[in-house]
ZAZA-63938 format. One record per residue (C-alpha): residue number from 1; residue in three letters; x, y, z. Coordinates in steps of 0.001 Angstrom, whole numbers, plus 500000, padded with zeros to 6 digits. Each point is the difference from the previous one (the first is absolute). Layout:
N
<r nr="NUM" rest="ALA" X="X" Y="Y" Z="Z"/>
...
END
This chain:
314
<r nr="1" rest="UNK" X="500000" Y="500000" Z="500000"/>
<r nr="2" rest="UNK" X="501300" Y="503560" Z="499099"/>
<r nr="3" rest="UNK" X="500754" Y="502603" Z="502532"/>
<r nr="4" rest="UNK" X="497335" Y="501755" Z="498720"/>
<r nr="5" rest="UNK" X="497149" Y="497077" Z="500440"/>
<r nr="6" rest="UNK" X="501312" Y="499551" Z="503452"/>
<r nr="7" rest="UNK" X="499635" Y="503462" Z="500715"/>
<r nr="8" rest="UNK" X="496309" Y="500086" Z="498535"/>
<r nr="9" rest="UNK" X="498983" Y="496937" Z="502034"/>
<r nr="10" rest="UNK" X="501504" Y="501364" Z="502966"/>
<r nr="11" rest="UNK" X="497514" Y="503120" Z="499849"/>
<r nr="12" rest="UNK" X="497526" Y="497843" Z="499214"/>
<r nr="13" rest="UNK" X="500102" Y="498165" Z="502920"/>
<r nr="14" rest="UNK" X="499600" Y="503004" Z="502178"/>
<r nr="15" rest="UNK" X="497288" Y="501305" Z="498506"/>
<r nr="16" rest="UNK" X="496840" Y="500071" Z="502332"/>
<r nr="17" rest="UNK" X="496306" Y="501641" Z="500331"/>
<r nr="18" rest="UNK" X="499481" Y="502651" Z="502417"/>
<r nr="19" rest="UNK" X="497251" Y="502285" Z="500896"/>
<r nr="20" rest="UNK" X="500551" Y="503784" Z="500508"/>
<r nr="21" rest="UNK" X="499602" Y="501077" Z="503780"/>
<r nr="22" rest="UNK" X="501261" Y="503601" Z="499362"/>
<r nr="23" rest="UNK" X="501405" Y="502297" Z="497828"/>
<r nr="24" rest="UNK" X="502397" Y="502453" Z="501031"/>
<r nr="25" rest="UNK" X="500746" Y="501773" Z="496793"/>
<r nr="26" rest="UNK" X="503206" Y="498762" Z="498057"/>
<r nr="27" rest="UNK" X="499494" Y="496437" Z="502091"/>
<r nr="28" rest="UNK" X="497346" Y="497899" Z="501107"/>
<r nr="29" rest="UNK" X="499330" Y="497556" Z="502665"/>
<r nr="30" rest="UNK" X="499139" Y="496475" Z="499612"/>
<r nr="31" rest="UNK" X="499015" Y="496892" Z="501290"/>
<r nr="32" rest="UNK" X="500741" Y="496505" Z="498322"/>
<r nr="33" rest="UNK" X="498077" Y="496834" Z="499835"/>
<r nr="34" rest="UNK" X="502789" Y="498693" Z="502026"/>
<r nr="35" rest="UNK" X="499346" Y="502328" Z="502699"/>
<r nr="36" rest="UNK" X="503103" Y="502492" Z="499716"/>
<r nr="37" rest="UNK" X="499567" Y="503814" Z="500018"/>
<r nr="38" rest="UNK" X="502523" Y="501665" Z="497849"/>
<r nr="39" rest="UNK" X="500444" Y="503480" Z="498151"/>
<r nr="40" rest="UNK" X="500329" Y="500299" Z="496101"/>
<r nr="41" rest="UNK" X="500050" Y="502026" Z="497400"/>
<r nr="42" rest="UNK" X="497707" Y="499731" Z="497002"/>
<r nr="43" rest="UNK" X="501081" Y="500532" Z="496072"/>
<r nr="44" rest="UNK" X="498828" Y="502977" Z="498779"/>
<r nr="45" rest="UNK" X="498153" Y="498066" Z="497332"/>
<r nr="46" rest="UNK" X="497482" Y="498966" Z="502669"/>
<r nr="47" rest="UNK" X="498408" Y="503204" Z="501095"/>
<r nr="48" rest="UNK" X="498271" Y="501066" Z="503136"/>
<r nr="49" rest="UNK" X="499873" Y="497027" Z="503003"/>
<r nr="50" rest="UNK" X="497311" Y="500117" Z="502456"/>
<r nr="51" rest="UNK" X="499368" Y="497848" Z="503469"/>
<r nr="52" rest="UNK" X="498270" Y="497044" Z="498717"/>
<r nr="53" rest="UNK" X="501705" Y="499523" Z="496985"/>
<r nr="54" rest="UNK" X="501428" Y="496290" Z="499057"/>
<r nr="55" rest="UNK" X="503489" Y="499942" Z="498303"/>
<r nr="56" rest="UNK" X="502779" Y="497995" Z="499233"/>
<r nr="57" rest="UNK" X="503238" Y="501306" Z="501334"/>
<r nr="58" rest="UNK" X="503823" Y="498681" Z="499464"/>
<r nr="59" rest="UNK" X="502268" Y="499867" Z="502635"/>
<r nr="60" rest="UNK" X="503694" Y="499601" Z="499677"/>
<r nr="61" rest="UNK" X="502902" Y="499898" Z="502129"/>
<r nr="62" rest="UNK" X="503234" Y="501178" Z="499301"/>
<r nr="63" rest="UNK" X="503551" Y="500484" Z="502141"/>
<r nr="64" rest="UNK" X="497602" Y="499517" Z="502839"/>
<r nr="65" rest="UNK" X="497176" Y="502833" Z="499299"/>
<r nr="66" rest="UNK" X="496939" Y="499274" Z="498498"/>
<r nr="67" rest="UNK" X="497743" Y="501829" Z="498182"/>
<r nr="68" rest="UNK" X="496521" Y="499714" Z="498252"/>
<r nr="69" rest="UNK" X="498312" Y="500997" Z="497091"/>
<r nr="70" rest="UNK" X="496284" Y="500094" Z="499391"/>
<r nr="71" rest="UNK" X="499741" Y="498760" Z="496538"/>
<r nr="72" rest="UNK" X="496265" Y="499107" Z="499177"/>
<r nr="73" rest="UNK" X="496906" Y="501239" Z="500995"/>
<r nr="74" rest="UNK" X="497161" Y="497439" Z="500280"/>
<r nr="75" rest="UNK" X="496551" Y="500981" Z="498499"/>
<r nr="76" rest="UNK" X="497532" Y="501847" Z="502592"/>
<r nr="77" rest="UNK" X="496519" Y="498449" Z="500494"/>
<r nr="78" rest="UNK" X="499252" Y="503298" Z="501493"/>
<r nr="79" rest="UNK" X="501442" Y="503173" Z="500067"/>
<r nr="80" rest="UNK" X="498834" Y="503018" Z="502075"/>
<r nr="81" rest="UNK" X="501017" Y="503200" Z="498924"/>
<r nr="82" rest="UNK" X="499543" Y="503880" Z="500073"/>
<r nr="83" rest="UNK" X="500382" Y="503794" Z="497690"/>
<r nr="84" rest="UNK" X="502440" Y="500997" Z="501344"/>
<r nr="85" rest="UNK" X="500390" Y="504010" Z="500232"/>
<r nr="86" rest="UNK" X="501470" Y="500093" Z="496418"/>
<r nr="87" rest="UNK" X="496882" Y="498159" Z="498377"/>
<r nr="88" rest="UNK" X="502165" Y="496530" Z="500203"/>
<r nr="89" rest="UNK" X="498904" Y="496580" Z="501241"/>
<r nr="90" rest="UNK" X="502320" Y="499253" Z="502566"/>
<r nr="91" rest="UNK" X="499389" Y="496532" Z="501386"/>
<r nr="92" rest="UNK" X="499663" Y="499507" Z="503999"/>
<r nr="93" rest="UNK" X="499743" Y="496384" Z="500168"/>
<r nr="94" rest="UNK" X="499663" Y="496800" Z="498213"/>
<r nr="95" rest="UNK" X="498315" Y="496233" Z="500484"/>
<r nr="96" rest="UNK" X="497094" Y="501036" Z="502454"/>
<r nr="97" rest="UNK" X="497114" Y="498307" Z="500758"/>
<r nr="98" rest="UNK" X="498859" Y="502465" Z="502131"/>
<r nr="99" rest="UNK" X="499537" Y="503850" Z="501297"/>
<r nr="100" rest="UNK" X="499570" Y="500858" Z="503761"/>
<r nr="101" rest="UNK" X="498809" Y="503326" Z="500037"/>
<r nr="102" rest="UNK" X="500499" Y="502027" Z="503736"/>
<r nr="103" rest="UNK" X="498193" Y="502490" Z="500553"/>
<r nr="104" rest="UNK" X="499504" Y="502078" Z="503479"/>
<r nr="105" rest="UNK" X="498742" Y="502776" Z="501596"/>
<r nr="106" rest="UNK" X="503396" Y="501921" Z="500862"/>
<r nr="107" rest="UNK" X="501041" Y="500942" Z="497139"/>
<r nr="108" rest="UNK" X="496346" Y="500236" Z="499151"/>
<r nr="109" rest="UNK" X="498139" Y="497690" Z="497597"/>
<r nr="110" rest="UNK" X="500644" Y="500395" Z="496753"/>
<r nr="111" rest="UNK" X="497026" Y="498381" Z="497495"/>
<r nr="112" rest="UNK" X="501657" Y="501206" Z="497019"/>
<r nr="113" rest="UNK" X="502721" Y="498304" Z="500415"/>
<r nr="114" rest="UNK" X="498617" Y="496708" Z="501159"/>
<r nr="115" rest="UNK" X="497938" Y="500305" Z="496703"/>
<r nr="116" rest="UNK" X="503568" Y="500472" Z="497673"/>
<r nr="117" rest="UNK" X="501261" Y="496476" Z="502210"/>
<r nr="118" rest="UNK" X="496674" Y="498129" Z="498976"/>
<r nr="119" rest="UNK" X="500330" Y="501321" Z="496535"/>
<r nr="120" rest="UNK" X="503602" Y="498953" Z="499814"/>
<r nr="121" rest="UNK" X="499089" Y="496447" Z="501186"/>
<r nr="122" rest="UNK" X="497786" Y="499249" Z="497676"/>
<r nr="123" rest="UNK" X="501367" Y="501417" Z="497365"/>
<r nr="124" rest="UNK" X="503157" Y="497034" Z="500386"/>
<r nr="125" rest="UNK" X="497518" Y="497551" Z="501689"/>
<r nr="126" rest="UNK" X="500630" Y="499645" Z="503569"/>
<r nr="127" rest="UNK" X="498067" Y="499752" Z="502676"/>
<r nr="128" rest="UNK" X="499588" Y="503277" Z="502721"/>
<r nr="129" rest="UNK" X="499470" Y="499847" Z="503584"/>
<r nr="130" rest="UNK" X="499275" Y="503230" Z="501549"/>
<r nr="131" rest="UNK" X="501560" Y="500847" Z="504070"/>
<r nr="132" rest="UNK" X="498761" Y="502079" Z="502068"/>
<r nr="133" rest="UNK" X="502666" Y="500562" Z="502213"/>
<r nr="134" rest="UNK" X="500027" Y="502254" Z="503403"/>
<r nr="135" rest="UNK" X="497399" Y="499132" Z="500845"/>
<r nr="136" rest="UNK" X="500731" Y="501067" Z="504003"/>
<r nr="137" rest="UNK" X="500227" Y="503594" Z="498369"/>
<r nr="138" rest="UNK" X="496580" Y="499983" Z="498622"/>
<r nr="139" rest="UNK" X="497715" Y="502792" Z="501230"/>
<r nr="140" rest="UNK" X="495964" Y="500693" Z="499754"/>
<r nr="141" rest="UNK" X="501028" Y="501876" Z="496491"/>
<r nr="142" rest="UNK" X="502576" Y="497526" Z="498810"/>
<r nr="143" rest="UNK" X="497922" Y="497035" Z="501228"/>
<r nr="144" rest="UNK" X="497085" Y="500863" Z="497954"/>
<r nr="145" rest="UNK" X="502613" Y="500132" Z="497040"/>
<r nr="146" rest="UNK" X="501536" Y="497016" Z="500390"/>
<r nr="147" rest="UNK" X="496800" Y="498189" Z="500440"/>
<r nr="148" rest="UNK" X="498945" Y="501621" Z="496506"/>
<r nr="149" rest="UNK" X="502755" Y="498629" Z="498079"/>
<r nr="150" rest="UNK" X="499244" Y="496511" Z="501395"/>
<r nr="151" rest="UNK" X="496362" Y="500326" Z="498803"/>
<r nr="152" rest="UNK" X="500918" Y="501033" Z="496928"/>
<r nr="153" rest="UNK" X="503127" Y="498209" Z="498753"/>
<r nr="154" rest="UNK" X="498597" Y="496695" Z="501535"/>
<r nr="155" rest="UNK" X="496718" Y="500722" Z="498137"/>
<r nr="156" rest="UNK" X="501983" Y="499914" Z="496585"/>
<r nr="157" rest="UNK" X="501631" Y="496625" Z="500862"/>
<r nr="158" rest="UNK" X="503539" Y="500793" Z="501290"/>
<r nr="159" rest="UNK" X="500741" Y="498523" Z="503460"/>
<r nr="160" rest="UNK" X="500426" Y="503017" Z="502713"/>
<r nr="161" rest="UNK" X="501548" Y="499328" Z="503521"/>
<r nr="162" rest="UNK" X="501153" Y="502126" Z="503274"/>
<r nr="163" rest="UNK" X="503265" Y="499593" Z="501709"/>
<r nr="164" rest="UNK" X="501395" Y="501634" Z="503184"/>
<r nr="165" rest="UNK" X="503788" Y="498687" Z="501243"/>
<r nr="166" rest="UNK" X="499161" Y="501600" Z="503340"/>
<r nr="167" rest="UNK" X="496879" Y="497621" Z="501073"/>
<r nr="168" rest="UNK" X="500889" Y="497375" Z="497140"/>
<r nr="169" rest="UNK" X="497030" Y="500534" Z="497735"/>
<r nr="170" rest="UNK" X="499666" Y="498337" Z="496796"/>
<r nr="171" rest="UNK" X="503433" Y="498949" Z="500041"/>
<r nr="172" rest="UNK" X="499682" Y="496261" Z="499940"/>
<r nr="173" rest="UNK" X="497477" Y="500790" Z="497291"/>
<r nr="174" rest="UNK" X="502289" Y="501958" Z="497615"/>
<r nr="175" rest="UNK" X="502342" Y="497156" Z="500326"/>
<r nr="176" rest="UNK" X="497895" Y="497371" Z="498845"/>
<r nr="177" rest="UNK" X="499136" Y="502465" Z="497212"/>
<r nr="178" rest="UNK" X="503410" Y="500290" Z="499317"/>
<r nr="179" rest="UNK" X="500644" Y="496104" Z="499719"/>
<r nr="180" rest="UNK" X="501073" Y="498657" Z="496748"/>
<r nr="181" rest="UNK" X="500123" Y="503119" Z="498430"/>
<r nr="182" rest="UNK" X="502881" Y="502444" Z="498005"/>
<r nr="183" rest="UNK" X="498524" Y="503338" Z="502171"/>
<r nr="184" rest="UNK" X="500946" Y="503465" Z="499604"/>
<r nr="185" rest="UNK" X="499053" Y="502748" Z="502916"/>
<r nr="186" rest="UNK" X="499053" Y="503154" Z="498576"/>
<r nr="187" rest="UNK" X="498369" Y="502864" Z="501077"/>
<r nr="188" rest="UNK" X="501759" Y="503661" Z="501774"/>
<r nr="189" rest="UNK" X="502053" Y="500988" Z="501673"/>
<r nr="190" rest="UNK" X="499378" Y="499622" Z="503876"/>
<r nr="191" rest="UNK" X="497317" Y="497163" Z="499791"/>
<r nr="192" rest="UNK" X="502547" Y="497741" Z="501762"/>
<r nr="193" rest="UNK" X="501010" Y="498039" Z="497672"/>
<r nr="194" rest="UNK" X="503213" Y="499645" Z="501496"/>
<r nr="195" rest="UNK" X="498352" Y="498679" Z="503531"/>
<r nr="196" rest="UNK" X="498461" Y="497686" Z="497768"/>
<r nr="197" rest="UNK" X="502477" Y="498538" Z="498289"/>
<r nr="198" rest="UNK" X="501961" Y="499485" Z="503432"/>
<r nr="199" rest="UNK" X="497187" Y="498200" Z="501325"/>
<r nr="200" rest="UNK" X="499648" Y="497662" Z="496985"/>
<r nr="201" rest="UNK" X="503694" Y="499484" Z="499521"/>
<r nr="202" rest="UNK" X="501221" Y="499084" Z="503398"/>
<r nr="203" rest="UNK" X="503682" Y="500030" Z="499192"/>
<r nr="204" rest="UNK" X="499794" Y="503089" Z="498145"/>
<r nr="205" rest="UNK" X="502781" Y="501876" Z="501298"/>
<r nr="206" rest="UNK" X="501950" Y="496673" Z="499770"/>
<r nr="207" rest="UNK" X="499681" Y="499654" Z="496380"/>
<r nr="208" rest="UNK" X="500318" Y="503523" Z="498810"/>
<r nr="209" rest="UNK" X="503095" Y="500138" Z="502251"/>
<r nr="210" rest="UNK" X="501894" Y="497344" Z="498369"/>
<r nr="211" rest="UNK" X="501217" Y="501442" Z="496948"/>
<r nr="212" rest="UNK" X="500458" Y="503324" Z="502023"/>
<r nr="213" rest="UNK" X="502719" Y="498095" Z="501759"/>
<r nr="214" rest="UNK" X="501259" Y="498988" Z="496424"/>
<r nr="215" rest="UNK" X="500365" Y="502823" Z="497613"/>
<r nr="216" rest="UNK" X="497978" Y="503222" Z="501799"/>
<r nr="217" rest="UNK" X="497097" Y="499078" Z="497131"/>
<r nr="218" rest="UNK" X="497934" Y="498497" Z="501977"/>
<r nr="219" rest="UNK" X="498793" Y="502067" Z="502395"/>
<r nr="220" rest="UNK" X="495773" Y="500161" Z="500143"/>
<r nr="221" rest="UNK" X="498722" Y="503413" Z="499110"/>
<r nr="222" rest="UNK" X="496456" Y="501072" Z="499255"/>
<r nr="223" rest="UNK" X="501575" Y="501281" Z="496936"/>
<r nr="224" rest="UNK" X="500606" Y="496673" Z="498240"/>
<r nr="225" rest="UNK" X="497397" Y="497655" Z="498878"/>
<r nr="226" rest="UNK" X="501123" Y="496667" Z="501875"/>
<r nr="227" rest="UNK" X="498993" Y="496121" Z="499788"/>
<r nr="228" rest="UNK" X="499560" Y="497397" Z="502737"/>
<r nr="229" rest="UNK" X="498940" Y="497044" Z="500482"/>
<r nr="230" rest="UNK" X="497042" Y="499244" Z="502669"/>
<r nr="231" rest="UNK" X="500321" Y="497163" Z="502332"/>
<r nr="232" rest="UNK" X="496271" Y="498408" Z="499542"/>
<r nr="233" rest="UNK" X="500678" Y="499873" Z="496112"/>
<r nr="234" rest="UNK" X="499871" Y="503266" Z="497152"/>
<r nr="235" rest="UNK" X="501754" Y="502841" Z="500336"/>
<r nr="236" rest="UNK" X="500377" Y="503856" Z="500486"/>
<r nr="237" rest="UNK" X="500886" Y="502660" Z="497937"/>
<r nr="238" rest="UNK" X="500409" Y="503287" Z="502178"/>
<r nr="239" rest="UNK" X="499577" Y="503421" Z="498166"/>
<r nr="240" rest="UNK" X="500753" Y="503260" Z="500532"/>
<r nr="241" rest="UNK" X="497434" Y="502453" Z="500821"/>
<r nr="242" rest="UNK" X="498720" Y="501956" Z="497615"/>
<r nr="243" rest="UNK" X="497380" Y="503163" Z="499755"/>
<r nr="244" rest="UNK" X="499005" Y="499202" Z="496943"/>
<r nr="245" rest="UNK" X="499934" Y="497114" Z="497323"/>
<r nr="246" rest="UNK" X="499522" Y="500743" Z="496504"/>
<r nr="247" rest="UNK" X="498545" Y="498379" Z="497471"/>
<r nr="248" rest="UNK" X="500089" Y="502230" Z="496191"/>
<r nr="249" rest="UNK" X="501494" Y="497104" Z="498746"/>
<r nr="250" rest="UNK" X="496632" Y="497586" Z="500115"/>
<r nr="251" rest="UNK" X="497819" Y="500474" Z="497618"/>
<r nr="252" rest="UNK" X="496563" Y="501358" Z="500251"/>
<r nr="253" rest="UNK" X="498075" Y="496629" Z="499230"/>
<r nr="254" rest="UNK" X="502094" Y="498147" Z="502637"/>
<r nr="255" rest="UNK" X="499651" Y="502898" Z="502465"/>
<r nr="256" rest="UNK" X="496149" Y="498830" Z="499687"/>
<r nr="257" rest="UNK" X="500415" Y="496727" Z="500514"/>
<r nr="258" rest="UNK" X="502387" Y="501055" Z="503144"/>
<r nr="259" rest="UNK" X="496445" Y="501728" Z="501849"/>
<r nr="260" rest="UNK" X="498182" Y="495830" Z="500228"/>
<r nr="261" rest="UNK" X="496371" Y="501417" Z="500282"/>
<r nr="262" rest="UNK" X="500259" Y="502540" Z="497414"/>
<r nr="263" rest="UNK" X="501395" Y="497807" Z="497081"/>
<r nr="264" rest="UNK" X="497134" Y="497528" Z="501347"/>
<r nr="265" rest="UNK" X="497810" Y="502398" Z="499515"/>
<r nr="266" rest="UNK" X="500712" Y="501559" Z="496970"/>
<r nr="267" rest="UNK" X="499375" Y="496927" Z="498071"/>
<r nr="268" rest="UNK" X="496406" Y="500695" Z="500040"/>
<r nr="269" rest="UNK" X="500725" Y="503549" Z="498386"/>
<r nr="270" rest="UNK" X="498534" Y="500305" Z="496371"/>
<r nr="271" rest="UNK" X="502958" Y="501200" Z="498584"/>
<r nr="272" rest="UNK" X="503263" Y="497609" Z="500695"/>
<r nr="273" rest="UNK" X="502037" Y="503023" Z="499789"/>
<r nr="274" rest="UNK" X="497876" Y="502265" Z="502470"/>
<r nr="275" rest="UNK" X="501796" Y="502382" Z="502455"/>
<r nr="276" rest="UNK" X="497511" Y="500395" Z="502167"/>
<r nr="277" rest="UNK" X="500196" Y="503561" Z="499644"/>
<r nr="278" rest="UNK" X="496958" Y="501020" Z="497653"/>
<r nr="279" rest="UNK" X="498943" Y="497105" Z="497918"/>
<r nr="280" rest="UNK" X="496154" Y="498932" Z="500396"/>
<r nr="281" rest="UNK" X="499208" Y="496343" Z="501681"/>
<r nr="282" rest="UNK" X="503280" Y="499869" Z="502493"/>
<r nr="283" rest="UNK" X="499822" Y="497094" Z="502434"/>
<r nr="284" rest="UNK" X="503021" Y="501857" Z="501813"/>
<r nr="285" rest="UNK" X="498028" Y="503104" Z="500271"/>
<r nr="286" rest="UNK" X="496669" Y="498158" Z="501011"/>
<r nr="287" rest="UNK" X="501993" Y="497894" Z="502600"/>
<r nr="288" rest="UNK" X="501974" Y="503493" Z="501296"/>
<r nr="289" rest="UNK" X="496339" Y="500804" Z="500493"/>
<r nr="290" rest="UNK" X="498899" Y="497638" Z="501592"/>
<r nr="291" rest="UNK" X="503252" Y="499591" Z="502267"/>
<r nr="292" rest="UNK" X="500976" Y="496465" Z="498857"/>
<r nr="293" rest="UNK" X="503036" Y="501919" Z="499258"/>
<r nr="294" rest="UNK" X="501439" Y="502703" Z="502487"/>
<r nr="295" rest="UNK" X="500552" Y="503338" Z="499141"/>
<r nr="296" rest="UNK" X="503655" Y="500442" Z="501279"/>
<r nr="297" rest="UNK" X="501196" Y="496941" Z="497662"/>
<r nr="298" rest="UNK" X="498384" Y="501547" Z="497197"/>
<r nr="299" rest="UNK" X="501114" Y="503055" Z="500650"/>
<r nr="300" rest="UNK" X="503681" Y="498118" Z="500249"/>
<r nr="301" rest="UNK" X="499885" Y="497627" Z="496799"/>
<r nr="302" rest="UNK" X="498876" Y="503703" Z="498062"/>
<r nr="303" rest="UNK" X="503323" Y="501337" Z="501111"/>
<r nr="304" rest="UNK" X="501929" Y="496990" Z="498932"/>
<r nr="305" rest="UNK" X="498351" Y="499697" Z="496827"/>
<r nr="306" rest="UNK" X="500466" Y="503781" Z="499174"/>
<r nr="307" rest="UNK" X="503961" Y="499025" Z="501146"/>
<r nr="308" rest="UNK" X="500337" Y="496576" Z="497985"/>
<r nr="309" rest="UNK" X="502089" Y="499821" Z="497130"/>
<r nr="310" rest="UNK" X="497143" Y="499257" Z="497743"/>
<r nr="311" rest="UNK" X="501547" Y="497367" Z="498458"/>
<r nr="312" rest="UNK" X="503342" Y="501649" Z="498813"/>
<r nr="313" rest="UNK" X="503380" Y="498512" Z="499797"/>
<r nr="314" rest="UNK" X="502884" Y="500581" Z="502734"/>
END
């Protein structure tokens, strides 16, 4: 055999899948089928990783050092992204199964933006589970609130549930909600996300510690979208906060079918391309009527449709 087969078969050998925990720029962190957590660097050819993502990566050793190289990127079964502030899609996460939306009442609720999460979920074709956490912080105004958005969301189909860390409220819930699935936590800044997280990922501080120790990359910020692994099964994808989530880049047909009662609606509309605006026999404007579908998510999925990027290319 040549110098140069042996050389080939020797990188081929240490070739292994991964999955993206992190990405810290120029590098990312991952985690091998084998169980090892290393740092790499992708080709440029490869373009923007995400936490979630599934790649191949070759390792190779050399005067003692080793280094790694992220050198294919596996195809996404789901991918859930953003516009960013420059009209781009800029992609968050990848290989969900599942949004957990948290929501409480300091900062205060935010509909709107619950409505962009449920619009992004179904848009890729996950499932969303809606948190209300704080729930020790809730007040006779903030109560009433938060037992509106239950009513409501739960009244479309999408499962709603309260959590409080300091009485230990819905927490055994969320996990079995949790089980089995790729999850992403989503939702502002302040929600307590982060409290969350600890609770579901007892050895948080172990994990996000260890590569710290290693190479200074490693250590957990609220800035950096990270991956774990849950104990029961499924894992975690923690996000950073955000104020707001955009969405230009969907569409104004899918931004419909992102608002569940209104695209159920509408197919009883005589016109299949009605907007519900001024066009004669509407079933959305005869349901909005007749409060089968609320005002405020109306009012919501008119400002996302005016938003959308009516079909045009990125």
């Amino acid at each position: 055999m040549t110098k140069k087969h042996t050389n080939a078969a020797a990188e081929a050998a240490n070739t292994v899948s991964a999955r993206v925990i992190a990405n810290y720029g120029a590098d990312v962190e991952l985690l091998t089928n084998q169980g090892e957590r290393i740092i790499a660097t992708p080709l440029k050819r490869i373009g923007m990783l995400v936490s979630g993502d599934n790649v191949s990566v070759t390792v190779t050793s050399q005067g003692g050092s080793t280094s790694a190289r992220v050198s294919r990127l596996e195809d996404r079964s789901t991918t859930l992204s953003r516009t960013d502030r420059s009209g781009k899609i800029k992609a968050v996460a990848a290989n969900l199964t599942q949004l957990v939306v948290v929501t409480a009442p300091a900062p205060p609720f935010d509909p709107m933006l619950i409505d962009r999460y449920t619009v992004a979920a179904r848009n890729i074709g996950v499932d969303v589970t809606i948190v209300i956490n704080k729930t020790d912080l809730l007040d006779s105004n903030s109560s009433a609130e938060a037992d509106a958005i239950e009513a409501l969301y739960t009244s479309i189909g999408y499962s709603v549930l309260r959590c409080c860390l300091t009485n230990g409220e819905g927490v055994d819930t969320l996990i079995s909600c949790l089980h089995d699935h790729v999850s992403i936590l989503v939702g502002q800044s302040g929600v307590g996300k982060s409290s969350l997280l600890n609770k579901l990922v007892p050895d948080l501080d172990v994990r996000t510690g260890e590569l710290s120790k290693q190479s200074g990359l490693g250590k957990h910020t609220t800035s950096v979208t990270t991956w774990f692994a849950l104990p029961e099964g499924g894992a975690i994808i923690d996000s950073a906060g955000v104020r707001q989530f955009s969405l230009d880049h969907i569409p104004q047909a899918d931004v419909q079918a992102g608002f569940k009662e209104i695209s159920e609606a509408a197919q009883y509309c005589k016109f299949t391309n009605c907007t519900h605006v001024h066009e004669p026999d509407c079933a959305v404007k005869d349901a909005l009527a007749e409060q089968r579908i609320s005002a405020q998510r109306f009012e919501h999925f008119t400002v996302l449709r005016e938003n959308s990027a009516n079909g045009r290319q990125y």
